[in-house]
N, C-alpha and C positions, 0 to 999 in steps of 0.2 A: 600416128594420132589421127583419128576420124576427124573427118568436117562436113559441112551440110552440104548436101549437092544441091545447086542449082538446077531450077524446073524452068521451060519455057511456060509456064501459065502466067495468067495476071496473078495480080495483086489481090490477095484475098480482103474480104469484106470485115473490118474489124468491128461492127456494130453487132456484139450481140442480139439474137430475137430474143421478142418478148416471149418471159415464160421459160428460158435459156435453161436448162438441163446440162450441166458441166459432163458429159459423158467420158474423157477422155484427159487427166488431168495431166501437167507436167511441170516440173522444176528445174527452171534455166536459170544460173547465176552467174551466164557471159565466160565461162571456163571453156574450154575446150570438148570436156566430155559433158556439160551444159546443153553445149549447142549441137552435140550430137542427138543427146535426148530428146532435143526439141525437132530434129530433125526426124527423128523415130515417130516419138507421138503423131507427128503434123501427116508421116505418109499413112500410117494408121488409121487416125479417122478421117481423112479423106476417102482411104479404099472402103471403110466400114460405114462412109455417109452418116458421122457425128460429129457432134462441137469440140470445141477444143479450146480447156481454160488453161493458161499461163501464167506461174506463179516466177515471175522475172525481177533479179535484182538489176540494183542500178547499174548500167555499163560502165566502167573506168574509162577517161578519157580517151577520144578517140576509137575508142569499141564499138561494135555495131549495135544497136538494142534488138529485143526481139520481136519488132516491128518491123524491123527492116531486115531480119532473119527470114522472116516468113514473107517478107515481098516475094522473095524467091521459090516458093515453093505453090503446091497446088493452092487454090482456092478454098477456103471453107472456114465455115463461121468462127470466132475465136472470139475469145476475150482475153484482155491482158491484166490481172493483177500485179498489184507491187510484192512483192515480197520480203517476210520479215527477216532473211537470215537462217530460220530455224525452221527448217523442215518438217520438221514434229510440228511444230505449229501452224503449221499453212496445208501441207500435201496431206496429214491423216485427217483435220478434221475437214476436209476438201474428199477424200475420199468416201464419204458418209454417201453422196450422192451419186458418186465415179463408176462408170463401168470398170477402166483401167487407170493406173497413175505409175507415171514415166520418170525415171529419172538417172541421170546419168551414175557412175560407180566413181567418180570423186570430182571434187569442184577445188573450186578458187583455195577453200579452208586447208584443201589435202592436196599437195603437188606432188607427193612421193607415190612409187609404187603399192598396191594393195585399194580395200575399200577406203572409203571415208567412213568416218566414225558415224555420220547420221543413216548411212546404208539399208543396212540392220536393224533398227531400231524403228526405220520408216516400213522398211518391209514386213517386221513386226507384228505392229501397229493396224496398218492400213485392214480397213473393210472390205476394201476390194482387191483384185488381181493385181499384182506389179508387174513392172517391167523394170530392170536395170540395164543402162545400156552400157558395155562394154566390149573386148572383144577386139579382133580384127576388121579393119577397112571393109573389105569387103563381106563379110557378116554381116555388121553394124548397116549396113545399104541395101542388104538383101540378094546380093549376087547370086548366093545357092539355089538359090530356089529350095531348101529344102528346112523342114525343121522337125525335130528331133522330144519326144514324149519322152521320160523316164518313168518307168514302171517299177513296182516290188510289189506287188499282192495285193496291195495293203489297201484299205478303203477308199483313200485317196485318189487310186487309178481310175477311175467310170470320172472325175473332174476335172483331170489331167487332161486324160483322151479328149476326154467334149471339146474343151477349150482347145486340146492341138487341130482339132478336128475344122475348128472353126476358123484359127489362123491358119491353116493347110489352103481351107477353101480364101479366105480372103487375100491371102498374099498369092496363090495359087501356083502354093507350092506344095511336093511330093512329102508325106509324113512317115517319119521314121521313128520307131517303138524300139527302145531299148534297154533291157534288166541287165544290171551288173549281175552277177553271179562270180563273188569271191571265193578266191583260193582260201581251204581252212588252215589255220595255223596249229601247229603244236597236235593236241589231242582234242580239238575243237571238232565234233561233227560237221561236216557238211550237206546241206539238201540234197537229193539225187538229182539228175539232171530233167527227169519227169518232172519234179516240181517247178524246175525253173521254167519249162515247157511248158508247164498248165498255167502258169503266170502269162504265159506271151498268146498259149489258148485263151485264155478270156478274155483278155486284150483285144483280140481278135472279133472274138464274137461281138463281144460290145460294141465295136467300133462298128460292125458292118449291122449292127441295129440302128446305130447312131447315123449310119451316111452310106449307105447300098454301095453308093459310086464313087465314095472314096480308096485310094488306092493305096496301100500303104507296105512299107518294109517291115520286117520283126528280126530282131535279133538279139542273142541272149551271150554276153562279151566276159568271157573270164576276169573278171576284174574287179576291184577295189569303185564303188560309187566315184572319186574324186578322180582314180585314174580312166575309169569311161569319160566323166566330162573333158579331162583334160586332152584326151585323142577326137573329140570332136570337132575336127579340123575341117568340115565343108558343111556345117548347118547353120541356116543365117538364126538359129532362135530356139534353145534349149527350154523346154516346160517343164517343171518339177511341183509338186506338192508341196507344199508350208512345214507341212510337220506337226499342225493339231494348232488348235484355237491362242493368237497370242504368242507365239513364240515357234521357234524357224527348230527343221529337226537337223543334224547331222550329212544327208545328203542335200538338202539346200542350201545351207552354209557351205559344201564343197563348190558347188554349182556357184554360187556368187564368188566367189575366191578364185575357181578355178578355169572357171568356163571362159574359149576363145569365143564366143561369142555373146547377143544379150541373152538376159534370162527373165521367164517370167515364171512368179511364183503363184501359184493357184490359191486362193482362199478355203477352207473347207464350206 
């Protein structure tokens, strides 16, 4: 089970500025994978020099709040909201303003294996990028150094790249491209392997428009989308596409389900 690493820094400054632009949202509800999220978020916009708004429920006795979550960690502007309970009500329309909004893959409501019911629906929903944090220990904290774009052709990819592009440079870590290319079943044609190739070619190209001096892996993995995610076993941070306006496609619902590490879902 993740927990927040402790930073030698001070005590961050909890007074929002005036004028406060919520860049970086997130929803802690004192749960275990709460206090991961919150721990995600907070190294986030610290490394990215943004705010950081807190939609935090009440602690249960003897709990730590997330005030005193974040004594521990870098410095940087925050605000703390109360929160209603309902995610759908707090983190989407919080996202209207949001670069990113952060949240953990089950809380207090859900203690069994799998997503929480609000997962989805917040991912959904939200205006901006998500992040859901799950995964292994050292994923969740960023050990690898490495994080991982999924590709398929499809219009998607030139948002994916940007944005893996962008957390490649901020976490400063090495970016890795990768297209499943499934096995066909039955009498199902399959793509030649040039196709899957001109996929990971423009991939390519894009990317080295997008950032000269970025440096990146490509690789095209025989497999089923849900079983690439599920072998990604050294990437602190899988990126995938939404799936179209409003509603999550097929490979990002694998991705949230199955992915050992967080994921963020790109908006179109």
């Amino acid at each position: 089970m993740p927990r927040v690493l402790p930073s030698a820094s001070t005590r961050p400054d909890h007074v929002a500025p005036e004028g406060f632009d919520p860049a970086v949202v997130v929803g802690a509800d004192g749960s275990p994978w709460g206090s991961a999220a919150l721990g995600w978020a907070a190294r986030y916009a610290w490394l990215r020099g943004e705010a950081l708004t807190v939609y935090a429920d009440a602690p249960h006795p003897g709990e730590p709040t997330a005030a005193d979550q974040l004594a521990t960690m870098q410095p940087l502007p925050v605000h703390i909201e109360e929160s209603s309970g309902d995610p759908l009500r707090t983190l989407v329309p919080a996202s209207e303003g949001a670069d990113l909004v952060v949240l953990g893959c089950r809380g207090r409501q859900h203690t069994t294996i799998g997503l929480s019911r609000w997962v989805v629906p917040v991912v959904a929903a939200a205006h901006c990028d998500t992040v859901v944090v799950r995964g292994l220990d050292a994923a969740v904290h960023g050990l690898h150094s490495v994080i991982t774009a999924l590709v398929d052709g499809g219009e998607e990819d030139r948002p994916v790249l940007r944005r893996a592009a962008q957390l490649a440079a901020t976490f400063h870590a090495k970016l890795h491209v990768a297209h499943a290319w499934p096995t066909p079943s039955g009498r199902q044609a399959s793509p030649s392997g040039d196709a899957h190739g001109e996929v990971l070619d423009l991939a390519k190209d894009y990317l080295a428009a997008v950032n000269r001096q970025l440096s990146a892996n490509f690789e095209a993995v025989r497999a089923q989308p849900y079983e690439l995610v599920a072998t990604r076993t050294h990437t602190d941070l899988i990126v995938v596409g939404s799936g179209g306006p409003g509603r999550l496609g097929s490979v990002t619902r694998d991705a949230l389900h199955h992915a050992l590490c967080p994921v963020l879902v790109v908006r179109p």
